[in-house]
N, C-alpha and C positions, 0 to 999 in steps of 0.2 A: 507854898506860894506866899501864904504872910511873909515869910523868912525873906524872901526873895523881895516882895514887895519892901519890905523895911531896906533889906541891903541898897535896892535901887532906888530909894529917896534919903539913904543917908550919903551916897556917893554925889545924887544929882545935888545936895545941898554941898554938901564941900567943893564939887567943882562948879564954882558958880560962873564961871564965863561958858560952858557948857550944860547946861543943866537937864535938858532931854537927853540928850546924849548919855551924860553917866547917867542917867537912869535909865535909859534903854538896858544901858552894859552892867548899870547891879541887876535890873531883872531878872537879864539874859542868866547872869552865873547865877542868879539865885535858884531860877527853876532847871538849871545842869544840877545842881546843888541840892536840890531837894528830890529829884528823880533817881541822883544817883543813893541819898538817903531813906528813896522807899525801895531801892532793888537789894541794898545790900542786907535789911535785916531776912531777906527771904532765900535769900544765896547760904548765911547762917543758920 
């Protein structure tokens, strides 16, 4: 969720005529992103 948090305030900062917006959408892929990062070591 940090990861995620970070992604979604480094996007809301570069897109700055939208700025909730990309940080909704780095959240969003951040926690697909980290969920799919805690299924996979346990599939291994």
């Amino acid at each position: 969720m940090l990861l995620g948090a970070a992604l979604g305030y480094a996007i809301g900062a570069t897109t700055v005529d939208k700025p909730f917006t990309g940080l909704l959408i780095g959240v969003g892929l951040g926690a697909l992103v980290g969920l799919a990062a805690r299924k996979d070591p346990r599939k291994r």
